[in-house]
KOLROMAR-220493 format. One line per field, with one value per residue (C-alpha): residue number from 1; residue in three letters; x, y, z. Coordinates in pm, 1 decimal, always signed. Example, Ala and Ser with C-alpha at 12.3 -4.5 7.8 and 13.67 -1.06 7.14 Angstrom:
<torses>
num = 1 / 2
residu = ALA / SER
x = +1230.0 / +1367.0
y = -450.0 / -106.0
z = +780.0 / +714.0
</torses>
This chain:
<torses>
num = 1 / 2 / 3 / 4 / 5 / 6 / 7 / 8 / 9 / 10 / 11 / 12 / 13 / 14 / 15 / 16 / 17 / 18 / 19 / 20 / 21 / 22 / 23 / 24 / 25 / 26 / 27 / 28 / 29 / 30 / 31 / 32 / 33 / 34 / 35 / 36 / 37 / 38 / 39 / 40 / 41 / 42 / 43 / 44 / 45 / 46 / 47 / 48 / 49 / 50 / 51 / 52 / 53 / 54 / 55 / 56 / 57 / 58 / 59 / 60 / 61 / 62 / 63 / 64 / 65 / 66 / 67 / 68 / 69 / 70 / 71 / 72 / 73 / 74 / 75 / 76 / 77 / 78 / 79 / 80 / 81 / 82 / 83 / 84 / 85 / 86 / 87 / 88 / 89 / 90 / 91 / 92 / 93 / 94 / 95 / 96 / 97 / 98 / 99 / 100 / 101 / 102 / 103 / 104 / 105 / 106 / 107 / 108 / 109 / 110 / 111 / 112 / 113 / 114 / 115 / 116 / 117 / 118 / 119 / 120 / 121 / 122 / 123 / 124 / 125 / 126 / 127 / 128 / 129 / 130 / 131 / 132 / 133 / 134 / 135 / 136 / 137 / 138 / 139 / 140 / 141 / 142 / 143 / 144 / 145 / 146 / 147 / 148 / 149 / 150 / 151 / 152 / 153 / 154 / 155 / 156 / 157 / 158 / 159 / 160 / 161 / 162 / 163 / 164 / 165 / 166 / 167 / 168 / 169 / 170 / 171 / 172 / 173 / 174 / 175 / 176 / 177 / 178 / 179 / 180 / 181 / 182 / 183 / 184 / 185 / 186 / 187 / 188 / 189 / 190 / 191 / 192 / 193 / 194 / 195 / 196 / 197 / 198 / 199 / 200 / 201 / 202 / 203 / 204 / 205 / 206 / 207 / 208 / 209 / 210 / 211 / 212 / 213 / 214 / 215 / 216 / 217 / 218 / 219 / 220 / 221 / 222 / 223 / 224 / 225 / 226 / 227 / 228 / 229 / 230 / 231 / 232 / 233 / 234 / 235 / 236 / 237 / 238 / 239 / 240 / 241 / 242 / 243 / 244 / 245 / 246 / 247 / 248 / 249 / 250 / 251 / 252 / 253 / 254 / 255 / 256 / 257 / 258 / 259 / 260 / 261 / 262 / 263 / 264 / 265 / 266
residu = UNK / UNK / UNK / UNK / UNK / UNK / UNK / UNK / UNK / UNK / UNK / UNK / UNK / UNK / UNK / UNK / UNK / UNK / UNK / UNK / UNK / UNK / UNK / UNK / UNK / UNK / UNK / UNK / UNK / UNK / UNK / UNK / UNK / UNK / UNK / UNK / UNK / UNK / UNK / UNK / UNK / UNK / UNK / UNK / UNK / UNK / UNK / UNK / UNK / UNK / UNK / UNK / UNK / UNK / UNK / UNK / UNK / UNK / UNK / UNK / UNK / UNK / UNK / UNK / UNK / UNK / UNK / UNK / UNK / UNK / UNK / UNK / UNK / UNK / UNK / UNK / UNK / UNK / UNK / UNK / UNK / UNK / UNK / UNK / UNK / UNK / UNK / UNK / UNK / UNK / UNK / UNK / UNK / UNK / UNK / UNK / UNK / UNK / UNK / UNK / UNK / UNK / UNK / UNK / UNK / UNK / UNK / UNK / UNK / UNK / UNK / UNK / UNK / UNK / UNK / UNK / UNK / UNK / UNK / UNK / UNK / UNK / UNK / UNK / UNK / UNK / UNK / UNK / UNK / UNK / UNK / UNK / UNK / UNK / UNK / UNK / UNK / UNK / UNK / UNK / UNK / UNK / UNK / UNK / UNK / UNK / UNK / UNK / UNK / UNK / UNK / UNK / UNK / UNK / UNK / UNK / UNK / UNK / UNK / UNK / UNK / UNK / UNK / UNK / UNK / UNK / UNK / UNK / UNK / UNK / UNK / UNK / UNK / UNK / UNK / UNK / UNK / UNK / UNK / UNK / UNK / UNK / UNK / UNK / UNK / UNK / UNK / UNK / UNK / UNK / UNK / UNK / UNK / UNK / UNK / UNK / UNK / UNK / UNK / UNK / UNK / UNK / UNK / UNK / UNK / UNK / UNK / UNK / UNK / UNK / UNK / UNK / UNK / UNK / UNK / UNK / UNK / UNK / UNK / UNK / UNK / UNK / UNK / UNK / UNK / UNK / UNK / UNK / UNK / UNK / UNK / UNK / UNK / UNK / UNK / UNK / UNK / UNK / UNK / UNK / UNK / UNK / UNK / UNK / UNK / UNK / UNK / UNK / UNK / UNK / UNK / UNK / UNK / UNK / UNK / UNK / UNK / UNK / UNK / UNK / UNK / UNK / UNK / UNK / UNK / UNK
x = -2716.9 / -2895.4 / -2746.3 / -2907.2 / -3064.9 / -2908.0 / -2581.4 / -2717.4 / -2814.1 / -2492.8 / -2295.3 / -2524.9 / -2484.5 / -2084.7 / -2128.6 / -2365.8 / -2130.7 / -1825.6 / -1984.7 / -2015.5 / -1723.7 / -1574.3 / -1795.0 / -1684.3 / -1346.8 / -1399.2 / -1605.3 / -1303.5 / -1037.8 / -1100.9 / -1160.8 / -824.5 / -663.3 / -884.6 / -763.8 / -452.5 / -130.8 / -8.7 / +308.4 / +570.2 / +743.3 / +1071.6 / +1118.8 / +1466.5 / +1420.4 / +1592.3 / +1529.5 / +1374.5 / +1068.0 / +991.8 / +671.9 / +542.2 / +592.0 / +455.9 / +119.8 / +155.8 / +159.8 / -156.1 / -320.3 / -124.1 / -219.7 / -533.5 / -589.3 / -387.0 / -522.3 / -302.8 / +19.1 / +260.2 / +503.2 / +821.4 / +1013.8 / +1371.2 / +1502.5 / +1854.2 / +2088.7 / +2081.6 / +2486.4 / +2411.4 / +2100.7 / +2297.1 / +2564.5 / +2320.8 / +2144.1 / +2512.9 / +2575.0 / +2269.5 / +1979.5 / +1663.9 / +1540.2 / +1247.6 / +1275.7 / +1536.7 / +1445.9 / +1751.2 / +1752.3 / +2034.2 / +2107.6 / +2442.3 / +2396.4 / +2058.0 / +2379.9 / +2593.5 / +2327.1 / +2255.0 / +2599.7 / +2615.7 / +2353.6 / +2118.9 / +1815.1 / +1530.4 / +1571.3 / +1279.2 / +1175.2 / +1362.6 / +1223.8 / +1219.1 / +893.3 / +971.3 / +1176.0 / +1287.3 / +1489.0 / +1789.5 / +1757.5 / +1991.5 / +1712.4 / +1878.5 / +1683.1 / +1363.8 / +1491.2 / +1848.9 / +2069.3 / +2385.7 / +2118.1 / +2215.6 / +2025.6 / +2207.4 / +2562.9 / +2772.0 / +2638.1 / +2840.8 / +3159.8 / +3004.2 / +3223.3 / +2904.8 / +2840.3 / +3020.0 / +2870.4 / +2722.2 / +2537.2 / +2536.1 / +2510.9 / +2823.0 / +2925.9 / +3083.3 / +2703.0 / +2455.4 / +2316.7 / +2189.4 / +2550.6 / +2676.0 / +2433.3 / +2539.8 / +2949.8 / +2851.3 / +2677.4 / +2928.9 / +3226.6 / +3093.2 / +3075.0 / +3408.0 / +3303.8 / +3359.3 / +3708.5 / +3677.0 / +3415.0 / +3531.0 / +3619.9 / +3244.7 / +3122.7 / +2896.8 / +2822.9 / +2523.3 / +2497.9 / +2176.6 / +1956.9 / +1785.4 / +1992.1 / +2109.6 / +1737.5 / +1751.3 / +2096.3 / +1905.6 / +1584.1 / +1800.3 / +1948.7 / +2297.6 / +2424.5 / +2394.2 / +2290.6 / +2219.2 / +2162.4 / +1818.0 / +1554.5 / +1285.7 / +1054.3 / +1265.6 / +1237.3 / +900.9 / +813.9 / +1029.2 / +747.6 / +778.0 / +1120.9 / +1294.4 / +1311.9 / +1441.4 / +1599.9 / +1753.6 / +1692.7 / +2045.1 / +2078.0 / +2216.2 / +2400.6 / +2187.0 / +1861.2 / +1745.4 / +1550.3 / +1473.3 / +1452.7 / +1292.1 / +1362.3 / +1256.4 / +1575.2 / +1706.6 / +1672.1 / +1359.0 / +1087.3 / +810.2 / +911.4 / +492.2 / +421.1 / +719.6 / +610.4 / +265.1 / +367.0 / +637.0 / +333.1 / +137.1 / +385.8 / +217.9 / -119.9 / -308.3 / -343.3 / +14.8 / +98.7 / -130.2 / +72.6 / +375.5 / +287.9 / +151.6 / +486.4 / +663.2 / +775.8 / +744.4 / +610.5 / +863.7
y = +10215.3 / +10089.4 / +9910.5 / +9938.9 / +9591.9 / +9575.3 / +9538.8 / +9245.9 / +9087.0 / +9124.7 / +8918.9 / +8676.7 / +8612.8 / +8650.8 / +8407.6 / +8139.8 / +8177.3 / +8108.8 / +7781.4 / +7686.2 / +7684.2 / +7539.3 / +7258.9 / +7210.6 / +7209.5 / +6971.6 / +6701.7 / +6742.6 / +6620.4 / +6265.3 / +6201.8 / +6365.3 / +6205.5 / +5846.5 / +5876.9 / +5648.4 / +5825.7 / +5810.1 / +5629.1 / +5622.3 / +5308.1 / +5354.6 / +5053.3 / +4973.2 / +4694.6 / +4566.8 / +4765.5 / +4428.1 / +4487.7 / +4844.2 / +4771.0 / +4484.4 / +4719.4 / +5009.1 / +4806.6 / +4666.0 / +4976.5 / +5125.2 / +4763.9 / +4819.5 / +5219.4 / +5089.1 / +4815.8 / +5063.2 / +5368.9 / +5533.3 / +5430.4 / +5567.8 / +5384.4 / +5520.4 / +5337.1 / +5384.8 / +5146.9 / +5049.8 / +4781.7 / +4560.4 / +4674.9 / +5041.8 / +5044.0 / +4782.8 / +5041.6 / +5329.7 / +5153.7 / +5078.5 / +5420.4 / +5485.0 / +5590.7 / +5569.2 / +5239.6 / +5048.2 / +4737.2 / +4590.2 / +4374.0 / +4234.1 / +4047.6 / +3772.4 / +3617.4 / +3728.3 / +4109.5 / +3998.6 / +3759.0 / +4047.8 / +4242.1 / +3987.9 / +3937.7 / +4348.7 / +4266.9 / +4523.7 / +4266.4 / +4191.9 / +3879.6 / +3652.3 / +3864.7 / +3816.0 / +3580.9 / +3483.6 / +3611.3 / +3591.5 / +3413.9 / +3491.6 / +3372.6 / +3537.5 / +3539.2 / +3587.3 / +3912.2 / +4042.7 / +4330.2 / +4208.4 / +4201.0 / +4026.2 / +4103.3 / +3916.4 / +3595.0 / +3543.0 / +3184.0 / +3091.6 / +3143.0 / +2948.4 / +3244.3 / +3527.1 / +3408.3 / +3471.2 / +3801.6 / +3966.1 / +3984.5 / +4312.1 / +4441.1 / +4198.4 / +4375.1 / +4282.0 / +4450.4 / +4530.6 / +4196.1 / +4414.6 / +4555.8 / +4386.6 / +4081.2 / +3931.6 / +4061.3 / +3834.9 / +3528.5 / +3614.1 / +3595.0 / +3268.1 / +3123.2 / +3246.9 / +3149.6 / +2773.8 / +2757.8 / +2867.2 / +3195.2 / +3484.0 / +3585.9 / +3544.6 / +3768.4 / +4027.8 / +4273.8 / +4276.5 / +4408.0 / +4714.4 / +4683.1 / +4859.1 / +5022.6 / +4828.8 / +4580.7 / +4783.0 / +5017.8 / +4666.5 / +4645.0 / +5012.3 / +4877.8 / +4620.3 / +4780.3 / +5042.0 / +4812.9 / +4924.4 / +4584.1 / +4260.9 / +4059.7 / +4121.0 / +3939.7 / +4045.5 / +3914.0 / +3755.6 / +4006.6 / +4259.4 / +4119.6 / +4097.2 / +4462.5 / +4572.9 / +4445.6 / +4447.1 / +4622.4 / +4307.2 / +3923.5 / +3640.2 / +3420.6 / +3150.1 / +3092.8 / +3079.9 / +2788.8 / +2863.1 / +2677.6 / +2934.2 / +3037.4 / +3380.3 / +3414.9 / +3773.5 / +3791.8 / +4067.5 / +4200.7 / +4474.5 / +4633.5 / +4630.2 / +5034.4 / +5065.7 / +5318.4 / +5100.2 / +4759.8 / +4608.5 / +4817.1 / +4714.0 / +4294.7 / +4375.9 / +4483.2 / +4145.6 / +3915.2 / +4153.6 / +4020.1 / +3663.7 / +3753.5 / +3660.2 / +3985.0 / +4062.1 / +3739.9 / +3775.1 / +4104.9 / +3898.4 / +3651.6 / +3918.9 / +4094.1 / +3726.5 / +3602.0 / +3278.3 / +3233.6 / +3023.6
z = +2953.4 / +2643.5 / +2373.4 / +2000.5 / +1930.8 / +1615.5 / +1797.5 / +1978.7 / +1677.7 / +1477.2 / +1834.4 / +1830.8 / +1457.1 / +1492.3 / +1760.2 / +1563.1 / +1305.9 / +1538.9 / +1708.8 / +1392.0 / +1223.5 / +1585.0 / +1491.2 / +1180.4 / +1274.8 / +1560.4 / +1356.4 / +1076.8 / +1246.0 / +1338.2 / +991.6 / +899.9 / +1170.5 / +1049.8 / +707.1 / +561.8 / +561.5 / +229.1 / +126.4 / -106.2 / -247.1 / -441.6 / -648.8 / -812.5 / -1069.1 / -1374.8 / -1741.8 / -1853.6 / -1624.3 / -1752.7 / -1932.5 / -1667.5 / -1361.8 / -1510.7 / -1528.6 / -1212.0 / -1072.6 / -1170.6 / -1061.2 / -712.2 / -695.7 / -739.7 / -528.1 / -237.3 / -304.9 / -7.1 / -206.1 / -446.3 / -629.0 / -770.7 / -1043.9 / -1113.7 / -1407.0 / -1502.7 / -1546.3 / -1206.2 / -1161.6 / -1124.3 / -926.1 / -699.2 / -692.9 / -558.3 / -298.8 / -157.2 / -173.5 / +70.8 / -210.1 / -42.4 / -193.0 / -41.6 / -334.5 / -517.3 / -867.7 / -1006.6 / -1316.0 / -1196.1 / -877.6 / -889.4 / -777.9 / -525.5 / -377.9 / -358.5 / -186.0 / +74.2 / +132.5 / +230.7 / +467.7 / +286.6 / +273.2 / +511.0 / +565.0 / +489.1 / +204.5 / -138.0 / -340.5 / -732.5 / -895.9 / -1256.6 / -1536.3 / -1864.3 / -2170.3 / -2354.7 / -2751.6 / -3023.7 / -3206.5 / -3518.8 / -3779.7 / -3921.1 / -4262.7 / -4085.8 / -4376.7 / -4233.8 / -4273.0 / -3869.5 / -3799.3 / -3460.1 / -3235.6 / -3497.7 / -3763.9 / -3586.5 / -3745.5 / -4077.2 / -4244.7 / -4315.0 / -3880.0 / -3828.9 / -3506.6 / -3251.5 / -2964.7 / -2592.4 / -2261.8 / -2093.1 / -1894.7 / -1594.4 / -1530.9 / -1716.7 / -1676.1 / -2004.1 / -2093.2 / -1830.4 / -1954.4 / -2317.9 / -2254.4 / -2061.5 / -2366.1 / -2606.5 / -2365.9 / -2373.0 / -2721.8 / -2791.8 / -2934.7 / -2706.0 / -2762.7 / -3142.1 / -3179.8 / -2956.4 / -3246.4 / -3354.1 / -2997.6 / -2955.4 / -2555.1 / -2429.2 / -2066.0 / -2013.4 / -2182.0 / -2312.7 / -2493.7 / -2699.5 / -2766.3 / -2949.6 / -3138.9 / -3317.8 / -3367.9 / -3515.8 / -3732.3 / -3598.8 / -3518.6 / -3738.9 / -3401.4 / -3057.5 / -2694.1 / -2549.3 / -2335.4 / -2526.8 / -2397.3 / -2514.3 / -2858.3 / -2804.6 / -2651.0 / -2990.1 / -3219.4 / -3621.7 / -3601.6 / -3464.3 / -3490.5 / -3281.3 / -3490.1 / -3158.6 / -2855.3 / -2628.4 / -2407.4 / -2055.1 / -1811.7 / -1521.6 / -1627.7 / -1610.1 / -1305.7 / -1141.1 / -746.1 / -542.9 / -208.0 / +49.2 / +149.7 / +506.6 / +498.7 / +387.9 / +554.6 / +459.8 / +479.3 / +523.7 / +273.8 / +34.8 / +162.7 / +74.7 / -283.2 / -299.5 / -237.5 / -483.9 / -786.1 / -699.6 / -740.5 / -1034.7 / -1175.4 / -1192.0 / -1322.5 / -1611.1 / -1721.3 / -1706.4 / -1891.8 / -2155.9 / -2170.7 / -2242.0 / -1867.4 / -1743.9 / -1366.9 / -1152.9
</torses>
């Protein structure tokens, strides 16, 4: 039997075309299988460090193209609280050492990986135009100070440094009808910028990220200065990855948007 030559001609163009895509196929997936698997970092860190991380992570997105980091911000309490509650957490970046301690203590560390990357200083900020004429601590007693702001001392840590500093100089209790407390840091910062409280406890780079709206009128001395440790957690999925990103916060380029934002370098 004969067979038209056009049918001939449309197999053995079905079959180029087959080989070819077999081919394709075939000199695909090594390079799939070559490329980086990409990861996700979730990184729970301290309201304070908003601005700073959020830079550091396009240098670090950068610099690992296969990673992705994921930044949850709060006061160091609550994010404490939801990695004990089993939230998938990779990093931990408190701003005390009392709630890193507490951490350790729970055995939710890897050990040989916490460490203290960045320091900071807690400020008495008031309004810019500071109509209660707030100069230092010994100013709150004044009867034009009607609302003093300050983080919550149960969760937050400059609240914590702040009832220290306010404890020593005999001050806390007597003021205690003038508190506004804030859930975070942060939310202090928006009190004052508002121009809701006479006076407020912030981070200096707080005051600082606030601009025009804000001033700093003393600097607090503290009996424990305000240090912020990191650590990969005990949990974590991607615990080289999370060390790489630890010894990332040392390198030059991260340190220079720290010290941009206001932080001192340990």
């Amino acid at each position: 039997m004969k067979f038209p030559r056009l049918a001939f001609s449309g197999l053995a163009a079905l079959s180029s075309l087959c080989l070819t895509l077999v081919l394709a196929i075939s000199l695909a997936i090594p390079a799939l299988a070559a490329s980086p698997q990409a990861e996700e970092l979730t990184i729970s860190a301290a309201a304070s460090l908003t601005e700073s991380l959020g830079e550091i992570k396009i240098l670090f997105e950068k610099a690992h193209p296969s990673a992705t980091l994921i930044l949850n911000f709060a006061a160091s309490s609550p994010l404490l609280k939801q990695i004990q509650q089993g939230a998938p957490v990779d990093l931990f970046a408190s701003a005390n050492q009392k709630f890193m301690d507490q951490a350790e203590k729970e055995g939710l560390l890897l050990a040989g990986t916490r460490t203290n990357f960045v320091a900071n200083d807690l400020v008495l900020a008031v309004p810019a135009d500071n109509p209660a004429k707030v100069g230092g601590l010994e100013d709150l007693k004044k009867p034009t100070v009607k609302r003093i702001g300050l983080g919550n001392p149960d969760s937050v840590p400059a609240g914590q440094y702040a009832k220290a500093a306010l404890t020593k100089a005999g001050l806390f209790e007597a003021l205690a009808p003038a508190y506004i407390f804030g859930e975070s840091v942060r939310q202090v910062l928006d009190y004052v910028r508002r121009a809701e409280v006479d006076a407020a406890f912030v981070y200096a780079t707080d005051a600082a990220q606030a601009g025009k709206s804000v001033a700093t009128v003393a600097v607090i001395p503290l009996e424990e200065s305000v240090s912020y440790p990191v650590a990969v957690l005990a949990a974590s999925k991607h615990q080289d990855l999370a060390a790489t990103f630890v010894r990332f916060l040392s390198d030059p380029a991260a340190q220079a948007v720290f010290k941009g934002k206001g932080f001192s370098i340990p």
